[in-house]
N, CA, C and O atoms as CSV, one atom per row, in Angstrom:
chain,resi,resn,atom,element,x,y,z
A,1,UNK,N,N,0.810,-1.200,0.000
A,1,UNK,CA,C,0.000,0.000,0.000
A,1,UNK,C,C,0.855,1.267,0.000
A,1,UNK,O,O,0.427,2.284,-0.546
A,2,UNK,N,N,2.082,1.237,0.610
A,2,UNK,CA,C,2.855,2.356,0.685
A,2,UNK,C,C,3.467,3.176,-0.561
A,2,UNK,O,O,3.477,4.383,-0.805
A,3,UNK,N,N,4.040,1.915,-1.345
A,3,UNK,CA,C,4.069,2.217,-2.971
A,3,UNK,C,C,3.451,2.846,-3.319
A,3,UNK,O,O,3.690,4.051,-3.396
A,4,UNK,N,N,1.861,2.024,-3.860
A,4,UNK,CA,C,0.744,2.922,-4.128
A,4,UNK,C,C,0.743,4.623,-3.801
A,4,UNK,O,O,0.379,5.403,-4.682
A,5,UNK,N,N,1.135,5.053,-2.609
A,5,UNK,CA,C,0.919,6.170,-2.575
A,5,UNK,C,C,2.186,7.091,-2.359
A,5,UNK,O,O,2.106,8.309,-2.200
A,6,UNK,N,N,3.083,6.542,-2.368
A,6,UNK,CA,C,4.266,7.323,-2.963
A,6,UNK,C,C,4.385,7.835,-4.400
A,6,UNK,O,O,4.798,8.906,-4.844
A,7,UNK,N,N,3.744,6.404,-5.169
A,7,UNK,CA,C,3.586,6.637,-6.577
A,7,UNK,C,C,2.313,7.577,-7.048
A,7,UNK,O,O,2.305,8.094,-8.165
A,8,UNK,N,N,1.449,7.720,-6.288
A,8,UNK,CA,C,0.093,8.210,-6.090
A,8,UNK,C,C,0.497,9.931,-6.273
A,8,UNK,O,O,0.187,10.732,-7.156
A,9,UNK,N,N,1.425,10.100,-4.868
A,9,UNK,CA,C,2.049,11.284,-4.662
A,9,UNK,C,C,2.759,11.752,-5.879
A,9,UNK,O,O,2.363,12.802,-6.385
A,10,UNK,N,N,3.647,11.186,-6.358
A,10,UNK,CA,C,4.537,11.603,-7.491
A,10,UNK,C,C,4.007,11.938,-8.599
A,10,UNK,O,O,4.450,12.915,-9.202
A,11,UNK,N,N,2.678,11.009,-9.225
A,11,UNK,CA,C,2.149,11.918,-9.684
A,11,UNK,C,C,1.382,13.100,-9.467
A,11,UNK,O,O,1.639,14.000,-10.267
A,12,UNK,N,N,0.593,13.327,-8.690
A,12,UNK,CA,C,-0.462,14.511,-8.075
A,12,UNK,C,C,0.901,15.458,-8.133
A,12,UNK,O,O,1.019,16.155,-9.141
A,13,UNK,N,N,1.830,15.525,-7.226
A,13,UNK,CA,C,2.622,16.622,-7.853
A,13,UNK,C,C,3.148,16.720,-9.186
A,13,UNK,O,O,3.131,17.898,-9.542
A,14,UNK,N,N,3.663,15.857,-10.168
A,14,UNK,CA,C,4.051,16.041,-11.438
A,14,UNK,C,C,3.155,16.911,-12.362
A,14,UNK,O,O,3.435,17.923,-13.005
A,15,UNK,N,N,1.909,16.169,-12.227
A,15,UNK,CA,C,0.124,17.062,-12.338
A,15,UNK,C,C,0.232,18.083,-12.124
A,15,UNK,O,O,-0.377,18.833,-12.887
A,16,UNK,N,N,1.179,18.835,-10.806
A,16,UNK,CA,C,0.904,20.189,-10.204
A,16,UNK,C,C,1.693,20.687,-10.479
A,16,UNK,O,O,1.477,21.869,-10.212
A,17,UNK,N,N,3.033,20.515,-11.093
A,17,UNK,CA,C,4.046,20.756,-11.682
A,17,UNK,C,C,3.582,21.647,-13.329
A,17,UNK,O,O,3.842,22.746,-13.820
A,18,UNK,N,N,2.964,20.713,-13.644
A,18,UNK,CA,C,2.750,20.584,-15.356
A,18,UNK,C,C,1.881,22.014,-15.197
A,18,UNK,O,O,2.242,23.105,-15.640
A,19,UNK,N,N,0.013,21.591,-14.069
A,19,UNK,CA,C,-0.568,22.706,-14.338
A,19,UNK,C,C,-0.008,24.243,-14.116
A,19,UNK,O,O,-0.300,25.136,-14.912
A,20,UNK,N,N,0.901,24.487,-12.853
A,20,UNK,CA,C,1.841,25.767,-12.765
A,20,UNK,C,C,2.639,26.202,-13.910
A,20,UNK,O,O,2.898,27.399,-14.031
A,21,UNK,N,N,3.079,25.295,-14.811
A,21,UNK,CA,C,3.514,25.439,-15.516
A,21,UNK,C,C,2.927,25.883,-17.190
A,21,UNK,O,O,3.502,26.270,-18.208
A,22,UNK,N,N,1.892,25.672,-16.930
A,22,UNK,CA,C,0.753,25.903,-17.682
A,22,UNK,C,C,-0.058,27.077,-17.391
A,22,UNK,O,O,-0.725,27.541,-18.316
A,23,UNK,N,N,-0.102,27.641,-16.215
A,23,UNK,CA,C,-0.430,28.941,-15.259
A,23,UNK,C,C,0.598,30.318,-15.821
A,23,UNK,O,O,0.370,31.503,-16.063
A,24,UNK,N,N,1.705,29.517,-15.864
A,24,UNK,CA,C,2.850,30.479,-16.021
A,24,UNK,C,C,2.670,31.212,-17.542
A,24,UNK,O,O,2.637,32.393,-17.891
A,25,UNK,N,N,2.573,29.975,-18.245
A,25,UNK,CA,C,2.226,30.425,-20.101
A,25,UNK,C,C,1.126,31.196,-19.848
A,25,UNK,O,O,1.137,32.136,-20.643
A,26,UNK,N,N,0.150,31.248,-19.094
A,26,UNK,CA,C,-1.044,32.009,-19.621
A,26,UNK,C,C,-0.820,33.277,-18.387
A,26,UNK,O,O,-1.668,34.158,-18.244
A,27,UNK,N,N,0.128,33.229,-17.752
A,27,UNK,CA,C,0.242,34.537,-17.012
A,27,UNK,C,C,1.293,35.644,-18.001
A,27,UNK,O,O,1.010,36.842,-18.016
A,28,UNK,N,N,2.269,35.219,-18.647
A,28,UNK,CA,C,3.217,35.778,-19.414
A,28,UNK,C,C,2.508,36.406,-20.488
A,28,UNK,O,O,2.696,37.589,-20.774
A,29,UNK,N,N,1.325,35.322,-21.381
A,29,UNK,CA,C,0.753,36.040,-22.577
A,29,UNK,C,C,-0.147,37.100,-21.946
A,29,UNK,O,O,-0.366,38.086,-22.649
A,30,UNK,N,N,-0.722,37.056,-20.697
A,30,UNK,CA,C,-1.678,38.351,-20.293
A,30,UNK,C,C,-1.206,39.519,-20.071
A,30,UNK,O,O,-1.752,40.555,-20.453
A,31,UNK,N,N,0.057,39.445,-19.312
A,31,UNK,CA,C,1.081,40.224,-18.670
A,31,UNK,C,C,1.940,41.086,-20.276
A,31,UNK,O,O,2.346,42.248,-20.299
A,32,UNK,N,N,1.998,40.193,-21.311
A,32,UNK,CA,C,3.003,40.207,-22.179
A,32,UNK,C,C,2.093,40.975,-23.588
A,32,UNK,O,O,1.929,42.140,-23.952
A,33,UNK,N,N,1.631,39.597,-24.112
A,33,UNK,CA,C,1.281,39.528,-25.172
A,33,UNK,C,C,-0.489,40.138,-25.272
A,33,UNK,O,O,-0.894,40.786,-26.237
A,34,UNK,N,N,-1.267,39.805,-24.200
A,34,UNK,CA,C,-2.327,40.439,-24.568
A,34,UNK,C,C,-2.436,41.794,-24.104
A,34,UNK,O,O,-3.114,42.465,-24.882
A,35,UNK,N,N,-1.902,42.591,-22.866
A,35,UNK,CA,C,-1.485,43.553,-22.383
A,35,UNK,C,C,-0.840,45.272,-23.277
A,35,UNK,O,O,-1.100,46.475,-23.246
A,36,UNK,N,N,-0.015,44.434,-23.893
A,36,UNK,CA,C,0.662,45.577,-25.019
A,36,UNK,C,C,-0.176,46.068,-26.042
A,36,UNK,O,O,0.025,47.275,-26.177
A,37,UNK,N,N,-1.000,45.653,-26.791
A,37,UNK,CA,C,-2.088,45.822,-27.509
A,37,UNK,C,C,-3.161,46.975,-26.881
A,37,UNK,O,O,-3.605,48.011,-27.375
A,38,UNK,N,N,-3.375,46.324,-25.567
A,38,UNK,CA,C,-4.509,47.296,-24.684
A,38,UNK,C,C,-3.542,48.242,-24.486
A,38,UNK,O,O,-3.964,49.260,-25.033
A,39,UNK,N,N,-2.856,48.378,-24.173
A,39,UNK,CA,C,-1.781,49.539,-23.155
A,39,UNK,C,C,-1.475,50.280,-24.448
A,39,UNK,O,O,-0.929,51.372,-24.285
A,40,UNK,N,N,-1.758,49.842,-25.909
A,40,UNK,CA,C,-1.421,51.078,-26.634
A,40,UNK,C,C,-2.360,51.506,-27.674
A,40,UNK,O,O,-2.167,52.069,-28.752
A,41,UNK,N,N,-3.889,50.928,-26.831
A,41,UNK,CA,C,-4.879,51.661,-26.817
A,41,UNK,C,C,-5.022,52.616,-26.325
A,41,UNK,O,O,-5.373,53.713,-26.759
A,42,UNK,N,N,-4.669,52.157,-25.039
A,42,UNK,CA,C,-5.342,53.309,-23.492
A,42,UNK,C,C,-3.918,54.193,-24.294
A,42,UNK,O,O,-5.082,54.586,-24.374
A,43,UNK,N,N,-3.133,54.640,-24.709
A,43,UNK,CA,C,-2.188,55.458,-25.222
A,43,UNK,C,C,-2.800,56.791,-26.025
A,43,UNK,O,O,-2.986,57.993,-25.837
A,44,UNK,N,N,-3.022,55.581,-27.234
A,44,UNK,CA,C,-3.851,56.192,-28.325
A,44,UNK,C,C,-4.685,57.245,-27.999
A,44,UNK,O,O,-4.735,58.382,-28.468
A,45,UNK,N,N,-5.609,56.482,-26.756
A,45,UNK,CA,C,-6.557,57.515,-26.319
A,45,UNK,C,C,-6.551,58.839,-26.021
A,45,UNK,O,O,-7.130,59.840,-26.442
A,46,UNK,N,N,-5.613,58.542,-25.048
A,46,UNK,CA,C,-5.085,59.554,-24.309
A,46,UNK,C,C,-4.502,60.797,-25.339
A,46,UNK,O,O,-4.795,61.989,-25.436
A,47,UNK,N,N,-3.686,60.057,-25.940
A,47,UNK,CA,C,-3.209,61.567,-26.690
A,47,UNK,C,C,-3.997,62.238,-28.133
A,47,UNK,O,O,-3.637,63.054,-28.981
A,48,UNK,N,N,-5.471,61.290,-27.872
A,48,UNK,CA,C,-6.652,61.544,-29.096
A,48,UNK,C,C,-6.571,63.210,-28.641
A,48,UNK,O,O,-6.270,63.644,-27.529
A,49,UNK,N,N,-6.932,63.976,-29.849
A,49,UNK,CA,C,-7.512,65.883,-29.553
A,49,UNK,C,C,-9.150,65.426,-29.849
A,49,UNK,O,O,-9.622,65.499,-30.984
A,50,UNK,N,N,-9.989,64.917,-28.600
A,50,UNK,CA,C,-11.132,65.059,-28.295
A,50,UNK,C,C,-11.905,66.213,-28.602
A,50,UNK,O,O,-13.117,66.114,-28.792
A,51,UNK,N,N,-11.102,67.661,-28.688
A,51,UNK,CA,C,-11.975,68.431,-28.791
A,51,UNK,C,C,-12.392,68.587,-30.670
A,51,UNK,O,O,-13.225,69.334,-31.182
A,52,UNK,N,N,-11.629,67.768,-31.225
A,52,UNK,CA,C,-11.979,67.624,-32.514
A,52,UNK,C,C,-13.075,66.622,-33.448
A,52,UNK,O,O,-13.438,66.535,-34.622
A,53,UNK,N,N,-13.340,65.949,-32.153
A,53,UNK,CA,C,-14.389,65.266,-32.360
A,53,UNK,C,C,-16.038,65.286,-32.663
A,53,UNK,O,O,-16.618,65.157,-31.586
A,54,UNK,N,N,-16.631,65.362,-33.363
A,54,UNK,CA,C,-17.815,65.458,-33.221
A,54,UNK,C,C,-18.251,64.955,-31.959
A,54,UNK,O,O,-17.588,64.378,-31.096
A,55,UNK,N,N,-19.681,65.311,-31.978
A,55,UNK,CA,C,-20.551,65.333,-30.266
A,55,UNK,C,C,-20.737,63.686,-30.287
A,55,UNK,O,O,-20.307,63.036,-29.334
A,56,UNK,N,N,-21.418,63.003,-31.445
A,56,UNK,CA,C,-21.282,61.638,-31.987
A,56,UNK,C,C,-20.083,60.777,-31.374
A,56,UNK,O,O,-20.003,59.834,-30.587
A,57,UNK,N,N,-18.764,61.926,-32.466
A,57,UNK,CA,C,-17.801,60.551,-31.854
A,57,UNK,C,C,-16.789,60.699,-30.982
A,57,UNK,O,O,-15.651,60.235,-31.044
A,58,UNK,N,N,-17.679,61.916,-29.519
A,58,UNK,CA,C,-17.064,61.499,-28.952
A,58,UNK,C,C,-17.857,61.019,-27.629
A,58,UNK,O,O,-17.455,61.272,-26.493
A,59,UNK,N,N,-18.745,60.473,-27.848
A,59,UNK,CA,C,-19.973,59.676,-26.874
A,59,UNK,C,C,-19.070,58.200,-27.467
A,59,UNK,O,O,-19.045,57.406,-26.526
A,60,UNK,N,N,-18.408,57.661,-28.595
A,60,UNK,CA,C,-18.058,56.891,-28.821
A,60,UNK,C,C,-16.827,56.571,-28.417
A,60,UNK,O,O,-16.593,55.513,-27.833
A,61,UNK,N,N,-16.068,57.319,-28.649
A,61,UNK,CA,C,-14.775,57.751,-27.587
A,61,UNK,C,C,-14.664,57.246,-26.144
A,61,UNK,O,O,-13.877,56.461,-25.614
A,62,UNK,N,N,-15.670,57.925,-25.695
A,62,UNK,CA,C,-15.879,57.688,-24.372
A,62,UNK,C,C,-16.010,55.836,-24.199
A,62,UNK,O,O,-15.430,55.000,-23.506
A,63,UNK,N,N,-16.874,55.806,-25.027
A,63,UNK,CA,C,-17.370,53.982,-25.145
A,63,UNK,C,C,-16.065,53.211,-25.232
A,63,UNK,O,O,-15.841,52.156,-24.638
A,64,UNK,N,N,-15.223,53.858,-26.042
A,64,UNK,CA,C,-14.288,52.986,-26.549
A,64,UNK,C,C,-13.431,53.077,-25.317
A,64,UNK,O,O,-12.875,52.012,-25.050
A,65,UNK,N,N,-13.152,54.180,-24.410
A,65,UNK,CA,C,-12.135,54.386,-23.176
A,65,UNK,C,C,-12.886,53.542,-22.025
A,65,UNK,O,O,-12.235,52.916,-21.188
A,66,UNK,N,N,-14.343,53.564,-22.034
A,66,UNK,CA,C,-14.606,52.372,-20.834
A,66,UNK,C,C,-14.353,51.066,-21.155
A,66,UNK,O,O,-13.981,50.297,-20.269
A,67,UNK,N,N,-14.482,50.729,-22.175
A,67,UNK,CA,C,-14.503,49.435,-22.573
A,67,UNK,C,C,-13.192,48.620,-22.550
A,67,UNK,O,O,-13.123,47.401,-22.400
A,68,UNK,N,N,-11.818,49.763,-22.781
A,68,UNK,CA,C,-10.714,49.345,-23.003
A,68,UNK,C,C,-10.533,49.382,-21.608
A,68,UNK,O,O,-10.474,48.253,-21.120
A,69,UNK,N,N,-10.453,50.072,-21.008
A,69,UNK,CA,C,-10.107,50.491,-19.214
A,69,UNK,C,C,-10.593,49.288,-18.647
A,69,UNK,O,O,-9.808,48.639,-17.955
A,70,UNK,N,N,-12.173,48.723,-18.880
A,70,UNK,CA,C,-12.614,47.171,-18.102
A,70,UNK,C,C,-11.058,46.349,-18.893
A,70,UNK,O,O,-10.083,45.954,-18.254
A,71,UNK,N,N,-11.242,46.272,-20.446
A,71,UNK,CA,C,-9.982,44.612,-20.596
A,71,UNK,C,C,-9.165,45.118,-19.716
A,71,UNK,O,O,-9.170,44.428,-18.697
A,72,UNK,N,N,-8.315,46.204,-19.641
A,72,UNK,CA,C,-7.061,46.370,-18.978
A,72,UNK,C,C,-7.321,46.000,-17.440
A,72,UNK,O,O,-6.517,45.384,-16.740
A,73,UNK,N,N,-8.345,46.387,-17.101
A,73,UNK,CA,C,-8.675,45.827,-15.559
A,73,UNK,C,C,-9.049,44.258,-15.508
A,73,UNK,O,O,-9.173,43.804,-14.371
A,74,UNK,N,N,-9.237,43.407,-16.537
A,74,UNK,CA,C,-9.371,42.220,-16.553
A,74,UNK,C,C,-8.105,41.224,-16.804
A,74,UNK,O,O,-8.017,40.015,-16.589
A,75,UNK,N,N,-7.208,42.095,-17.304
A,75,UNK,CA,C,-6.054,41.420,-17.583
A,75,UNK,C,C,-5.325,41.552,-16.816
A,75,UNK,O,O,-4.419,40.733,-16.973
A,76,UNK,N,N,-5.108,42.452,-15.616
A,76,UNK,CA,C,-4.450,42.992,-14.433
A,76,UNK,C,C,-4.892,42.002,-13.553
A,76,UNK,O,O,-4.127,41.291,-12.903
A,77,UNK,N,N,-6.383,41.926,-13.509
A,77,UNK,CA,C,-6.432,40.834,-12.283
A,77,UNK,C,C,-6.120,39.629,-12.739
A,77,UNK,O,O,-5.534,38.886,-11.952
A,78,UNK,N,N,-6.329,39.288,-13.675
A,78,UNK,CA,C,-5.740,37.375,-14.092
A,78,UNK,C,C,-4.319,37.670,-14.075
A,78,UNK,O,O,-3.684,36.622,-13.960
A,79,UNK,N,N,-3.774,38.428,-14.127
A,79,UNK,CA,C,-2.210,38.078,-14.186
A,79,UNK,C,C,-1.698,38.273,-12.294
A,79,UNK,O,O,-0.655,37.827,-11.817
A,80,UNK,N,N,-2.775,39.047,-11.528
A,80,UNK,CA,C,-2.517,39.227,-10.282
A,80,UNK,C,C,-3.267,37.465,-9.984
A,80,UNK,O,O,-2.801,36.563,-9.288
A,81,UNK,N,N,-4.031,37.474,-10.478
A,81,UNK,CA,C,-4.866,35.996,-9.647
A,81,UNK,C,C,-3.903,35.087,-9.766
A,81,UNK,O,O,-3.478,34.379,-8.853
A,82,UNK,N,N,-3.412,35.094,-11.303
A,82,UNK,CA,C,-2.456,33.453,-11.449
A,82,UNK,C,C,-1.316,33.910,-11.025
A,82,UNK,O,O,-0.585,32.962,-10.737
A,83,UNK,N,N,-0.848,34.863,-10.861
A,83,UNK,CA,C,0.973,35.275,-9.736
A,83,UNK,C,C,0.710,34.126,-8.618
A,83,UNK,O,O,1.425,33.148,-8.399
A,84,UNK,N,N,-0.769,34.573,-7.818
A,84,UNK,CA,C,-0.361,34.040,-6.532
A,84,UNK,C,C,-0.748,32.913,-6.437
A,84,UNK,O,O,-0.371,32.318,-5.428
A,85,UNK,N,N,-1.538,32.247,-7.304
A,85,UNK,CA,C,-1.630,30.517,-7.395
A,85,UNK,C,C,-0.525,30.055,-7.956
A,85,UNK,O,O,-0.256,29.020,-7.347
A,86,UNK,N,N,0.513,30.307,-9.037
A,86,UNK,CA,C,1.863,29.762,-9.035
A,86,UNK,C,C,2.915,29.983,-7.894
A,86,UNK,O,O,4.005,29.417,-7.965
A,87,UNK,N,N,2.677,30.597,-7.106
A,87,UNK,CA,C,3.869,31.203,-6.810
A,87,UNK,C,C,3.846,30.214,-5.052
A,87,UNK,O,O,4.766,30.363,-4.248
């Protein structure tokens, strides 16, 4: 029986090994790869001349700065959530 669960053990961690390791890839592309894209939105924005905008587009403007501001706040917390489950 002792086998059994030495061997039992070795895998459940190898398992926990693999999934952290698998945590890590999808913390790097949030942090990395999906991140840079948004971050040079919220850029864009910022240095838009709003006052050149029609009244139209810039009710759309606005749409487009909440909308980007939630991903960036969604990608901040998954890369904060999976830090502290790998780590």
């Amino acid at each position: 029986m002792r086998v059994i669960d030495i061997s039992e053990r070795k895998n459940r961690e190898k398992q926990i090994k693999k999934q952290n390791e698998q945590l890590r890839k999808i913390l790097w592309i949030q942090s990395h790869r999906t991140r840079q894209p948004v971050a040079s939105i919220l850029g864009l924005i910022h240095i838009l001349d709003k006052k050149s905008l029609t009244e139209d587009n810039q009710k759309i403007f606005q749409m487009l700065q909440v909308e980007a501001d939630k991903l960036d706040n969604v990608i901040r917390e998954t890369v904060i959530r999976t830090n502290s489950i790998v780590k």
